[in-house]
Structure formats: C-alpha cells, structure tokens
C-alpha atoms as one frame of an Amber mdcrd trajectory, in Angstrom:
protein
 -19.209  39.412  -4.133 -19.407  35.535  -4.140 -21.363  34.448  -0.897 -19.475
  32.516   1.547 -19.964  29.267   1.944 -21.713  27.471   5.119 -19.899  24.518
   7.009 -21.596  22.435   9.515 -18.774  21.324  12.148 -18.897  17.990  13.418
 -18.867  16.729  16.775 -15.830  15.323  16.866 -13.856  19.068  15.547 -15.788
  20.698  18.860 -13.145  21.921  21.683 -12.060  18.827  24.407 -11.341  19.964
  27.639  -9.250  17.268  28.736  -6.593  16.172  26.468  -2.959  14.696  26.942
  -0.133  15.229  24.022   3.128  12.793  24.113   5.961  13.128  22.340   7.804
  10.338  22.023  11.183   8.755  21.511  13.434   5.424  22.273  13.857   5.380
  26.023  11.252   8.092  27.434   8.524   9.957  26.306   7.438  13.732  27.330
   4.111  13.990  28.445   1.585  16.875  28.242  -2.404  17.252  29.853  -4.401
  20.616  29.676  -7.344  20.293  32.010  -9.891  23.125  33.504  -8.569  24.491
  36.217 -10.429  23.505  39.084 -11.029  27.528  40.502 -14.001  27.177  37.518
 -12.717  30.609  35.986 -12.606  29.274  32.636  -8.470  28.594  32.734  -6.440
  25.931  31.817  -3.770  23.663  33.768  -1.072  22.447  31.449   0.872  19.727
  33.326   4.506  18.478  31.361   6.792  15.580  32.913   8.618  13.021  31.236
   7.477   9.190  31.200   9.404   6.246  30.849   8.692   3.640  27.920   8.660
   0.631  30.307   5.552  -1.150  30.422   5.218  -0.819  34.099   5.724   3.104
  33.774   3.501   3.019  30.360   0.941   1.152  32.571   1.221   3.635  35.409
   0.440   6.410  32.745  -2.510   5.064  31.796  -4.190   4.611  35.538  -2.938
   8.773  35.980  -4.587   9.903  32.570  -8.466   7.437  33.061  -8.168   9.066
  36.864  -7.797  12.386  34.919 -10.822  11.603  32.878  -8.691  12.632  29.872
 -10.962  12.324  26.320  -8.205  12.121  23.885  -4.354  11.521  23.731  -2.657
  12.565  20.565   0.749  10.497  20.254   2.959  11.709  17.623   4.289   8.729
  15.281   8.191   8.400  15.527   9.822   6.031  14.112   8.614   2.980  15.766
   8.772   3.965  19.060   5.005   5.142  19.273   3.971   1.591  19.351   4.445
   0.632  23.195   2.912   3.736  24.307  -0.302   2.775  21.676  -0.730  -0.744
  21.975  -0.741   0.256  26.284  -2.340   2.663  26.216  -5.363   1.730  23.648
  -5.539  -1.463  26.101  -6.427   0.752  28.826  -9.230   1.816  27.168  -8.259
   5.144  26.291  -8.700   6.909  23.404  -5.636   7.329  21.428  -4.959   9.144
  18.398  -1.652   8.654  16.192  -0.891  11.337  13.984   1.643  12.183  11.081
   4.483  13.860  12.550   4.750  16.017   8.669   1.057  17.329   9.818   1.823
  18.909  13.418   5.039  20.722  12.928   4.926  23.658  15.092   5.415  27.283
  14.533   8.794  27.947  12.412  10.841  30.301  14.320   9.881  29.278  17.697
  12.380  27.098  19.843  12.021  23.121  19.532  12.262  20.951  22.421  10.410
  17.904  23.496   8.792  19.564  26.429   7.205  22.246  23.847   6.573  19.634
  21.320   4.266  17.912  24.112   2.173  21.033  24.751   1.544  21.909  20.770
   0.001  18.152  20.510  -2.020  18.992  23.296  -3.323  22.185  21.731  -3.928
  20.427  18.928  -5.202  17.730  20.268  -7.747  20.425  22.494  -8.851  22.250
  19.165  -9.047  19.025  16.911  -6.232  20.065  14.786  -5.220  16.774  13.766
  -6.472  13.889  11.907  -6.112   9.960  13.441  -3.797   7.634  11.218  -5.222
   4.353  10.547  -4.228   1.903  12.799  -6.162  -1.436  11.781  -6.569  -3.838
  15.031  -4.314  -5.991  16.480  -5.558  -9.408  13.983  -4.793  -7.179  11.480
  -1.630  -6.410  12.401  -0.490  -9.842  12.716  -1.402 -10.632   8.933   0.203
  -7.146   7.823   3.798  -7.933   9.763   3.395 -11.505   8.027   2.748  -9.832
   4.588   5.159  -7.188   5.182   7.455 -10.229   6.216   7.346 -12.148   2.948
   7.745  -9.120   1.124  10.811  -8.189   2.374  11.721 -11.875   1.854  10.831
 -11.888  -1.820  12.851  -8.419  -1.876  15.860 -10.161  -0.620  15.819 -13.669
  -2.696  15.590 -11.304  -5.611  18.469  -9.489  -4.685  20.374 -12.761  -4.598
  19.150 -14.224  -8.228  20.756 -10.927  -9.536  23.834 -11.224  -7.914  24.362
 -14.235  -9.488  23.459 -12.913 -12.918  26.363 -10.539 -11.772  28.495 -13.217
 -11.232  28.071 -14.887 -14.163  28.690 -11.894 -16.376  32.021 -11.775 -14.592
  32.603 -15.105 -15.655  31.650 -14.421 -19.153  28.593 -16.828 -19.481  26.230
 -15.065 -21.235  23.156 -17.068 -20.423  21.085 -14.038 -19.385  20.832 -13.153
 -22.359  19.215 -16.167 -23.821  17.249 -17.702 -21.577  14.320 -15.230 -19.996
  14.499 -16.740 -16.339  18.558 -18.059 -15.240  16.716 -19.361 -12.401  14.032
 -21.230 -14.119  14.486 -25.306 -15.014  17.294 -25.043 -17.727  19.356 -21.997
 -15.998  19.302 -24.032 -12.870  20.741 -27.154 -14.333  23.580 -25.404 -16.434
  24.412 -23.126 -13.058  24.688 -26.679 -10.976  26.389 -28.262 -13.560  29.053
 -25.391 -13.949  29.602 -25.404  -9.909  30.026 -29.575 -10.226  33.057 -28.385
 -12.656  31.851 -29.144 -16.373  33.151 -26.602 -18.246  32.522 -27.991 -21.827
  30.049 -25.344 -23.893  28.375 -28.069 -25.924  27.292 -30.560 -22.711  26.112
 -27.688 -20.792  23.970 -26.487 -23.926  22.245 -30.421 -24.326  20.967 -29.704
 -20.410  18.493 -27.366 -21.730  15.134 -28.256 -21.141  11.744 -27.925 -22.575
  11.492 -24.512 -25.383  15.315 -24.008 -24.362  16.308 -26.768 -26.572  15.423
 -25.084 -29.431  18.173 -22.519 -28.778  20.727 -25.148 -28.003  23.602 -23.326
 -30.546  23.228 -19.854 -28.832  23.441 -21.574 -25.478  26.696 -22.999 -26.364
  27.982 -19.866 -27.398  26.930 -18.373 -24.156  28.583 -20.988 -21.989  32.174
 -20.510 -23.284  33.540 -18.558 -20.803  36.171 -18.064 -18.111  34.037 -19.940
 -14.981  37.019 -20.942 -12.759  36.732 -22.767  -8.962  36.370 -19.043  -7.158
  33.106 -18.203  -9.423  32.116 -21.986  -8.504  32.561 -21.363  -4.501  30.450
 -18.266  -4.964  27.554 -19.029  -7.247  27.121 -22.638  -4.582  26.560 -19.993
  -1.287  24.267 -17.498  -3.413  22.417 -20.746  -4.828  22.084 -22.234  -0.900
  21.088 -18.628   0.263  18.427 -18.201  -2.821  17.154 -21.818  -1.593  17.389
 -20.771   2.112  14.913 -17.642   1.338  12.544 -19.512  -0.735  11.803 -22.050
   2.064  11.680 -19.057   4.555   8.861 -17.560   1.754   7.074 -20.880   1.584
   7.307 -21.067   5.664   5.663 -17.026   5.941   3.412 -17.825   3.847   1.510
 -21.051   5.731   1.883 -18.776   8.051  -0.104 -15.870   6.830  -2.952 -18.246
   4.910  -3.304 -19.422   9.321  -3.018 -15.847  10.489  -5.948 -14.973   7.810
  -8.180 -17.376   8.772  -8.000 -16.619  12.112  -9.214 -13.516  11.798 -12.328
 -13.012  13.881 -15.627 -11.439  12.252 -15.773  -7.742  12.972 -18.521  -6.652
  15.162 -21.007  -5.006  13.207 -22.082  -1.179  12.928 -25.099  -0.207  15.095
 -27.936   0.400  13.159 -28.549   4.406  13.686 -24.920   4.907  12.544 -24.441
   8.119  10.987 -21.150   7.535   9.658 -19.988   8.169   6.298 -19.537   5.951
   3.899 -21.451   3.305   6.214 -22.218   0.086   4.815 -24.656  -2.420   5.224
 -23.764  -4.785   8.430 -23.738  -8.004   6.500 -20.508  -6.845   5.223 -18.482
  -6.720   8.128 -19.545 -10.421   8.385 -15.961 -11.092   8.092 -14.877 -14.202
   9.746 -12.657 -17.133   7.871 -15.176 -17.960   5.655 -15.386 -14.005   4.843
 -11.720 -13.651   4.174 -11.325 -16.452   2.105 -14.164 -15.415   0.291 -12.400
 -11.538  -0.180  -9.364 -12.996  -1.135 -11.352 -15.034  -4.094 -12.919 -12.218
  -5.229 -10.096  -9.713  -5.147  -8.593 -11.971  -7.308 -10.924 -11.824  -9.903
  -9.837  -8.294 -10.447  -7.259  -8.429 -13.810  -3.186  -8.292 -12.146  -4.369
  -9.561  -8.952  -2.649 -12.832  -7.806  -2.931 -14.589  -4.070   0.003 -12.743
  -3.058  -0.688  -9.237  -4.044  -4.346  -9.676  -2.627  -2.996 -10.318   0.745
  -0.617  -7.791   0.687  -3.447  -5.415   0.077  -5.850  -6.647   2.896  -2.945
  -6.520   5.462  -2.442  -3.144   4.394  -5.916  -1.846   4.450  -8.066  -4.909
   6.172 -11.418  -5.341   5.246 -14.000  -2.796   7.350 -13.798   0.223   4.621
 -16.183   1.685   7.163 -12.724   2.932   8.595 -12.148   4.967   5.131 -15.925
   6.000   4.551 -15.380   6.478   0.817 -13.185   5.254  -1.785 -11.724   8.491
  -2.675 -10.585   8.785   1.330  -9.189   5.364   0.759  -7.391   6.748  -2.661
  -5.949   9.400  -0.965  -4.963   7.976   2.213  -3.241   5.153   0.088  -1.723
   8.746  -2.021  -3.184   7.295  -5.598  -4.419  10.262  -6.270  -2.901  13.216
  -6.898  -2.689  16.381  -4.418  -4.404  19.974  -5.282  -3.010  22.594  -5.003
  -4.810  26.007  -6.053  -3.291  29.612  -5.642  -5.328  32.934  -6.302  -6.388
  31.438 -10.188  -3.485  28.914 -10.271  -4.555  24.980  -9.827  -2.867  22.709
 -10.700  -1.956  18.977  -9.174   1.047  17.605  -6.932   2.422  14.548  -6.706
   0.682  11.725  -5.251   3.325  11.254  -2.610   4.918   8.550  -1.294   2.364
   6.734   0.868   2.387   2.949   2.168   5.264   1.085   0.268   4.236  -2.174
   0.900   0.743  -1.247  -0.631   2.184   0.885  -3.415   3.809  -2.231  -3.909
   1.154  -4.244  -4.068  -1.066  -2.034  -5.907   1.953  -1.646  -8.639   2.726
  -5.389  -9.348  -1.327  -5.516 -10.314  -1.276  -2.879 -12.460   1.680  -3.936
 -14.275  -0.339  -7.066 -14.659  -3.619  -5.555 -15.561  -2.020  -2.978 -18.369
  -1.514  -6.183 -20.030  -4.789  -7.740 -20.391  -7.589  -7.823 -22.771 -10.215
  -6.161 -20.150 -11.301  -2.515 -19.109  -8.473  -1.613 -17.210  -5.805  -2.831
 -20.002  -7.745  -0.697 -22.993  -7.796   2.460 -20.144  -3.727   1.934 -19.515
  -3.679   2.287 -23.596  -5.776   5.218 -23.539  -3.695   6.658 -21.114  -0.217
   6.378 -22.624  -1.104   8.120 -25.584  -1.373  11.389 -23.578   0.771  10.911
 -20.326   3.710   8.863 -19.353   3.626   5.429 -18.698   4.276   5.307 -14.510
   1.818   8.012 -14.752  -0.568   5.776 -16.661   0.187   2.805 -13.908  -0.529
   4.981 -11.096  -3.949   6.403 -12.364  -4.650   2.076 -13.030  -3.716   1.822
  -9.161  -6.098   4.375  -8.018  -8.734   2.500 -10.715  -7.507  -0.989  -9.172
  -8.289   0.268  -5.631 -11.546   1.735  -5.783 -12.463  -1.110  -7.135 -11.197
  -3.281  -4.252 -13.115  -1.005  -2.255 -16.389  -1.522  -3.550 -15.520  -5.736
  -3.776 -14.618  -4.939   0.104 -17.582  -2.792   1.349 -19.948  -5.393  -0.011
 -19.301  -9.190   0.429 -21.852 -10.395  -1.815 -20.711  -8.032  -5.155 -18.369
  -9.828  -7.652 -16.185  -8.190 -10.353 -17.790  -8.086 -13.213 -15.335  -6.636
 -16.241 -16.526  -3.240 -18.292 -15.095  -5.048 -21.291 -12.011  -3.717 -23.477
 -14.515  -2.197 -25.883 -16.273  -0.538 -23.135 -15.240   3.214 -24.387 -16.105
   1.950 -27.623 -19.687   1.754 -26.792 -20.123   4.829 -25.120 -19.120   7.350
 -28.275 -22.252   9.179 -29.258 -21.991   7.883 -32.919 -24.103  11.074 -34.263
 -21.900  13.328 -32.300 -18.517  11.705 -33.834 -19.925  11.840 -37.326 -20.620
  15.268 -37.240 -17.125  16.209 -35.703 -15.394  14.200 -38.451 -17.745  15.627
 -41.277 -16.904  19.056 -40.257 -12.995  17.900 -40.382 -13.599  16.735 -43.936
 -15.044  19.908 -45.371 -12.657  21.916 -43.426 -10.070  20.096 -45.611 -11.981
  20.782 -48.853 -13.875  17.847 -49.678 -17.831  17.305 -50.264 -19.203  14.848
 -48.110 -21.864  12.650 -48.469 -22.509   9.550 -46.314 -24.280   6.006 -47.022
 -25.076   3.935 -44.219 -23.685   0.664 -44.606 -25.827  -2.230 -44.418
C-alpha cells in the first residue's frame, strides 16, 4: 500500500467567515454575503440582493460590505463588466479577488440563475475554492491598454498593406511577387506613381530603388497590367488610411515610452516575508531608471525588439514576486503544457489559449530567436527534428519567458548567451564513443580507435 502523502495547508486555504460573492453583468450585479449568524450557534446568514453598477451604488456597496467586516469578495470576471465593481471596490480597501469564470462553474444539473451563481462564489469564496487572477496595479494598467493599443494598431495597418496587395492582384500587377516588402521604398514609389496615372511598364520599373534595380526586367513584366482610374481611387484611400495608422502607431507609442517612465518604484517586500518565490528587495527598485534599465536588458535576449519587450512588461509588469516562480509564470502565461494523468494514463494537453497579446509577444521573439546563431536558435533546431515546428516555437516561448523572469526578478543579472554549441559541450564524449562502438560491431565491423592529435 503506497503511504499517503502529507500536505501542510496554508493560511490563506483556511475557512473565512465573512465573505461576499458577485456575479456580475452590464447594468447590475447580484450580490451574495455569508456571515455567522449572530445567535453564536455555529450557523450561517446568506444575504442575496441585486446591486446596481453605478458608481454611487458601487460606492454604497463598499461602505455595506467594510461595515460587514467582510474578509474577501470573489467577483467573477465577465466580459468587461467586472472592472467597475474592481477598480471600486479595491479603492475601498477591500479585498477583492477576480476569478476565471471556466474555474467556478457550478454543479451540472442544478438550475442556473444569477441569484444562485452569487451564493456558489460565496461558498467558494468561504472554503478557498478559487484562485485570484492577476490583476497588475493601476500604472500597470495604463502601459498594458497603451501596449494593447498599438497592437491592435499594428494589427489593423497590416490588414490594410494586404488589402492593397489584394488590389493589385486584381489589377494584374504582379509586384508582390518580386519585390519582398510592396510597402517598402521602391513598392511605394511604383504604387504612387500608378495612382498619379503612369501606366507605362518600363518607367515604373526605372523607379526602383536601391537592390530593386537589379531586377528592373522582372519589374517591368510585373507592371503590365490592367490598373484603370477605379483601382487608382482605391489604392489612394488604403495608402491615406495605411499613413493615417502609422502616425496613430508613432503617436501610442510616445505615449507608452511616457506612461513607462512614469511608473513609480514598487514598494518593497518586508523583510520576514515568507512568500514564495520572494526575491531580494533591491529588485523591486523599479522606478524610471528601473524600467528603462528592464527594457535594455530584455532586449538583450535573441528575438526581442523594443516593441515586443514592452508588450511583455505590460502584460506581466515587473514584481515576479506576484508569480513566485517561473514555472507559475509559464503556466499562468499557458507555455507549458497541461497534465493530465488517468489511473496509469499521462499524458499532456494543450497549452491553452492564454493572454493573446502576450502569446503575441512571446511568438514574434521566438520567430526571431529560431533564427539566430545562439542557444535558443540551436534548441529550435533540436526541436524540429522530433516535433512540429509551432510546437518547437512554443516550447522557445516558455524558454524565452523563464528567462525574462529571471532578467526580471533580479535587476542587476544580464543575459549572458549558453552559446549555439552549448549541447555540444555537454555530450559525455566516453559515453558517445562507446554507444557508437557498440553500433559498429553490431553492424559487423572490428573497431579500433586512434586518438587524433
């Protein structure tokens, strides 16, 4: 008989006795407290009315609940209508915990209404059935919605270029398809040129510029088409709208270098902290200077870029004291994939789909990395020779991010490359030539080795 195995609970998994549960939607939200009853035989008073999502009723709810001396509220996450009853809420000094609506699902079979929805959180909330999403603070928020912002930006200029591509294939210029970028210097010109009405093949090919001159004869070819005055009318408002975006890009992201270095320092951990994965307090010495200084360093990493490196902080900030470990960081983030064992099945989920705008992020420095010289390009080799090549990228995101981690949790470490022959190095040499000697002589031939010199 295998002997069971001891768990020490926590404090923060031992029973509350005063707890609220809200579920919420647009325009009200139900609201649910269990408190002892007050006849001290050990029962419970579940109270259930429906709130408002004013701020003067939110506001109201949060003198009732501090009067109440309630510990916890548990505030399912809908949509985006959890965020008024959060943001009042937390600034009322209570203790709010958002959770993932896929994680408190009640009972199948049992009838669903927002009234009984209200009293499960509670329960839950009461037994510390739930886990707290990360909400990072509000500075932090600012530089996410401004990351999240030019992102979406980016997204929709890109959208744009490849209508345009679209349009031109309907004209029949087949420029695409020799030049690598229709929107770089040359593509630009020869687009402008064909809305000013120049039709002629041979004059649009001599506005190449730079390398593109050297392919002046395919060009030609390419720009015989049918371009009439409607393709002209369109290509001019998807050429203003592509211009539009990128000065909305370069306006977001002024913004976001300001809303960075704003960013006050962190208060730092008391010193008898037992928490996990606590670091030393120098590295929450985070102010302007510190975030500038991240942002340097993260960009040492091979893929990373100014933009993607902000995209990441926003996401995650910079206090991994909130994740404890890099593997809680790896799996909140869903790099890494899920377990799932059965009697004497395992085997692994997917990783699920997890922050986009980080998985987005993360997957733009991968894609870079995979391409370099360095550790993580020679382990994105190794790994496409046994698995599939997203597969491959996402085990380099998980690699990407625990490394961002550790650059994160201390402020004064650097990244300092493994090296691309850093597998290499690490075969035991007697161990291989033994393995391949035994191949050898399994094939029928006599061995004998000379060391070289």
């Amino acid at each position: 008989m295998q002997q069971p195995i001891e768990i020490e609970v926590d404090e923060h998994e031992q029973v509350l006795e005063r707890v609220a549960g809200i579920d919420v939607a647009k325009a009200s939200g139900m609201v649910c407290t269990r408190t002892p009853a007050e006849t001290g035989t050990g029962r419970r008073v579940t109270k259930v009315w429906e709130v408002k999502t004013t701020t003067r009723a939110l506001l109201e709810l949060a003198d009732h609940l501090r009067a109440q001396g309630i510990q916890r509220i548990v505030l399912e996450s809908t949509s985006d209508y959890w965020r008024p009853f959060y943001y009042l809420l937390e600034a009322a000094g209570l203790t709010v915990w958002l959770v993932n609506a896929a994680q408190v699902k009640n009972v199948p079979g049992r009838p669903k209404t927002d009234k009984i929805d209200a009293v499960w959180l509670a329960k839950l909330a009461e037994k510390s059935m739930v886990s707290a999403s990360f909400v990072p603070a509000e500075p932090i928020r600012h530089v996410r919605d401004l990351a999240r912002a030019r992102f979406d930006l980016v997204e929709d200029r890109t959208r744009v270029k490849q209508r345009v591509e679209k349009l031109l294939e309907d004209a029949l210029i087949k420029i695409s398809a020799v030049l690598t970028d229709i929107h770089g210097v040359s593509g630009r010109v020869i687009i402008e040129a064909l809305i000013a009405g120049q039709r002629n093949p041979k004059v649009l090919a001599e506005l190449a510029k730079g390398r593109a001159r050297a392919r002046r004869a395919e060009l030609e070819a390419a720009c015989d088409g049918r371009f009439t005055d409607h393709h002209a009318r369109l290509a001019k408002m998807l050429l203003s709208q592509i211009d539009d975006l990128g000065a909305r890009i370069e306006e977001v992201t002024a913004l976001l270098d300001e809303a960075i270095a704003a960013l006050p320092a962190p208060a730092p951990a008391p010193a008898d902290s037992t928490t996990a994965g606590t670091v030393n307090a120098a590295a929450l010495d985070t102010g302007p200077t510190g975030y500038a200084s991240a942002v340097k360093r993260l960009c040492q990493i091979p893929g990373g870029g100014p933009d993607s490196v902000r995209a990441v902080i926003g996401e995650i900030g910079l206090d991994m004291t909130v994740f404890g470990t890099p593997q809680r960081l790896c799996s909140w983030a869903k790099t890494s994939p899920r377990t799932v064992e059965s009697g004497r099945k395992k085997g692994r989920a997917r990783t699920g789909k997890g922050n986009p705008y980080l998985k987005a992020a993360l997957g733009q420095m991968a894609t870079g990395a995979a391409k370099t010289d360095t550790f993580l390009g020679e382990r994105y080799r190794r790994l496409i020779r046994r698995m599939p090549k997203a597969k491959a990228l996402a085990a380099l995101e998980r690699s990407i991010l625990v490394i961002i981690f550790h650059l994160l949790a201390d402020p004064a470490a650097e990244f300092a490359d493994l090296g691309a022959d850093f597998y290499t190095r690490r075969i035991d040499k007697a161990r291989r030539t033994s393995h391949l000697t035994r191949q050898l002589q399994a094939l029928g031939y006599t061995v004998a080795l000379t060391p070289a010199a």
